[in-house]
N, C-alpha and C positions, 0 to 999 in steps of 0.2 A: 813183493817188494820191488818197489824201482827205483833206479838210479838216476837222483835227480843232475843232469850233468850239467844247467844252467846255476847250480850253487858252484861251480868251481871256473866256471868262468859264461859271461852272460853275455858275451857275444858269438855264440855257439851256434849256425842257424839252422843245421841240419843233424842227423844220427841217425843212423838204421838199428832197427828196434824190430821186436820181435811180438806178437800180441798176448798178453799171457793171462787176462781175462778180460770177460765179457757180461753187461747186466743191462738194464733198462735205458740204464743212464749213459752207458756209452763203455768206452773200450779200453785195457791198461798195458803198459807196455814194462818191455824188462829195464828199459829205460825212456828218458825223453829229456829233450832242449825246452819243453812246451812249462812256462809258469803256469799255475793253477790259481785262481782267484784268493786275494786274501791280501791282509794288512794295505788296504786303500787299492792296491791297484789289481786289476782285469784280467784275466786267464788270456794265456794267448790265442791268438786262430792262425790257421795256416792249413796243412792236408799232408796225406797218409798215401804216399806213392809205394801201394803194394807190388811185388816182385809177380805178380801176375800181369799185370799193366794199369788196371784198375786205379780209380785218384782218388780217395775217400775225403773233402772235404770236411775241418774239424772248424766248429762254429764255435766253440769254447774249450775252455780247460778248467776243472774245479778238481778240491780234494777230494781224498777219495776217504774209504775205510783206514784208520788208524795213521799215524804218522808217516809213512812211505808209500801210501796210496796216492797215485794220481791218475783222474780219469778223463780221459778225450773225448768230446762229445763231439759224435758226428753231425753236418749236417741233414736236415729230412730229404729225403730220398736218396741217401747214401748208399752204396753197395754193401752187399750181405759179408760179414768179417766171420772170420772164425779164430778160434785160440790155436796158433801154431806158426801164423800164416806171419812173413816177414816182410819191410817194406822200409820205406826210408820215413822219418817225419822230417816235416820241412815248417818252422813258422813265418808267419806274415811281417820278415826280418824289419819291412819300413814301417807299419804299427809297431812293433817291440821294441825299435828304435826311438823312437816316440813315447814312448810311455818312460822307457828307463833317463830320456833328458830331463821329462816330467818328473819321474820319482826321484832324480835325485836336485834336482832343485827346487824341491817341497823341503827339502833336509837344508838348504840354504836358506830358506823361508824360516824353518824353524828355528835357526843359528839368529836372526834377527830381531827376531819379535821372541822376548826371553820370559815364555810365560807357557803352560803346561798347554799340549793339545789335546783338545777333545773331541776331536773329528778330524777327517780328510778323505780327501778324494782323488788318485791317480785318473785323471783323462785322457784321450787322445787331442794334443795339444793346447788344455786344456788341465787346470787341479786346482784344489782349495784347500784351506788348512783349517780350523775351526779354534779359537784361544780362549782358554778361561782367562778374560780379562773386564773389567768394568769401566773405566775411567777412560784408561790410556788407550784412543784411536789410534790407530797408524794413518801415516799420511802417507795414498797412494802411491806420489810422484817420489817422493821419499825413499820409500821401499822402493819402487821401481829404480832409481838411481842406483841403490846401495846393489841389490840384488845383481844388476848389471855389472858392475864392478866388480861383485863375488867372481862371477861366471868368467868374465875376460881375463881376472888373473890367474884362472887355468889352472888351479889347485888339484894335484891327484885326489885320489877316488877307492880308495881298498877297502877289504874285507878280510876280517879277520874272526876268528871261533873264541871264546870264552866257555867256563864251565855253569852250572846254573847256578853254584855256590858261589861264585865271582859276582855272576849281577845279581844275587840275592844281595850280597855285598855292597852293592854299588847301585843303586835305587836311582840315580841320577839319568843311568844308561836307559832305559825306559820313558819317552816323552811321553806318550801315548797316553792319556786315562783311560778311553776307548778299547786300546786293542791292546791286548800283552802278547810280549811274542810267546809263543809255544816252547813251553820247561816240562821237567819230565823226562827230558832224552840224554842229557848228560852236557847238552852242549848248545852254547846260541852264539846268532852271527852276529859283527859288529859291524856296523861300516864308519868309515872315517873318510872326512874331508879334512885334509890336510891343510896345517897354516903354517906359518913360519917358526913360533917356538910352541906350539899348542894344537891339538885340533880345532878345528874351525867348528865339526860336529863330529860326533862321536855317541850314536846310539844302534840299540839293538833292531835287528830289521833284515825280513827275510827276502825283499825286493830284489829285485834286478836294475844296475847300475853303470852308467858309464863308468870311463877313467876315468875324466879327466872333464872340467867344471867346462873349460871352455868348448870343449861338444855338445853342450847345454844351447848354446845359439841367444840371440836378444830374445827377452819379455819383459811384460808389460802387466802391474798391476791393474788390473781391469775395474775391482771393486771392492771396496770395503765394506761389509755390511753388517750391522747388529742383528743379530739373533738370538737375544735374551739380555736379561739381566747380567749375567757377565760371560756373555758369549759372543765375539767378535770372529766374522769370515772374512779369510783375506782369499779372493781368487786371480789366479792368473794364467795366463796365455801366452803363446808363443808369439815374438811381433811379426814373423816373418815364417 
C-alpha cells in the first residue's frame, strides 16, 4: 500500500520514501508525490535520490497491482534497488507544472462546449478534448477568447471526496464516456472550478490540479477537427 501524497495536495515536489517492492516493471514505495498514468494525463518522471548517494532516474510512473499500487519505472541503466533501501523522490516539478495547467484547463474547455466527452488528452503544453457532437462546430477564435477570459479571471481550483453512492446519484458529475473514475473504494474526488453563484465545473477526476485558473497562463485554440460522424476535436496549446 502507498500513500499517494499528490491527492492531498499537488504541489508537493519531493518526499522521502522508502522502497517496499520490486518487479520487472520497476519499483513501489511506502509513499510517493509521483502521479501514475491515467484519466488523460501522463505519470510523472523525475529520480530517486537514494541515501546511498546513488540518483536512480524514473522515466515513468503507472498503476500498479490493485487500487493503492503505484509503480516507478526506472530509467535503463539504472542502478540495482533493493526492498528496504530509503531515498528521497524528487518529480520533474516544471513538466508536472505543465501538465496540471493543462489538465485543468481541459475542465474549462469542457465548462464551454456543453456536450459529453469522448476522449482527451493531457500533454506537455499541449491537450485535446474529443465531443460527441454533430452539427455544432466551435469556432476556434471564439473558444480561444472565451477560454482566455475563463483563465484571467482567476477562479479557485478545489478538491473535494464524495461517496460512490453520491455520484451514482449524480450521473452528471461524470463527463467522460471514455474513462469512469475508479468506484469500488468508498470514495471519489471532485474538483470544482469556482464561479460566482454556481460552479463553473464540477466533475469527478483523479488528476492533479492547480489553484487557481489564472496560473493556467494564455492559450490558443489551435484546431478544430471532425473526427467522425458526431465526433468533434478541439485541441489546444499554451501561447507562450
Amino acid at each position: 500500500m502507498t500513500e499517494f501524497l499528490f491527492r492531498e495536495s499537488a504541489y508537493l515536489k519531493d518526499c522521502d520514501a522508502v522502497i517496499t517492492a520490486i518487479d520487472e516493471r520497476g519499483f513501489q514505495t511506502d509513499r510517493t508525490v509521483f502521479y501514475p498514468t491515467g484519466g488523460g494525463q501522463p505519470g510523472d518522471t523525475g529520480r530517486l535520490l537514494l541515501a546511498s548517494g546513488e540518483t536512480v532516474e524514473i522515466a515513468n510512473t503507472v498503476k500498479g497491482d490493485g487500487p493503492d499500487g503505484i509503480i516507478h519505472v526506472p530509467a535503463a541503466g539504472s542502478a540495482a534497488l533493493k526492498v528496504g533501501a530509503a531515498g528521497k523522490l524528487e518529480i520533474d516539478w516544471d513538466r508536472r507544472h505543465r501538465l496540471m495547467r493543462m489538465h485543468t484547463c481541459l475542465h474549462l474547455l469542457s465548462a464551454l462546449v456543453p456536450f459529453p466527452v469522448t476522449g482527451g488528452s493531457v500533454g506537455d503544453g499541449k491537450g485535446r478534448l474529443d465531443f460527441d457532437m454533430a452539427d455544432s462546430i466551435p469556432d476556434k477564435d471564439t473558444l480561444t477568447a472565451k477560454l482566455n477570459d475563463l483563465i484571467a479571471a482567476d477562479h479557485a481550483v478545489t478538491a473535494r471526496w464524495i461517496t460512490d453512492a453520491e455520484l451514482q446519484g449524480n450521473p452528471d458529475l461524470v463527463k467522460t464516456m471514455a474513462v469512469k473514475p475508479p468506484m469500488g473504494h468508498g470514495r471519489v474526488r471532485l474538483i470544482e472550478v469556482a464561479g460566482a453563484d454556481r460552479p463553473l465545473d464540477l466533475q469527478a477526476c483523479g488528476g492533479t490540479h492547480i489553484a487557481r485558473t489564472g496560473e493556467i497562463g494564455p492559450v490558443v485554440v489551435r484546431k478544430v477537427e471532425n473526427k467522425g460522424r458526431q465526433n468533434r476535436r478541439v485541441n489546444i496549446e499554451f501561447a507562450a
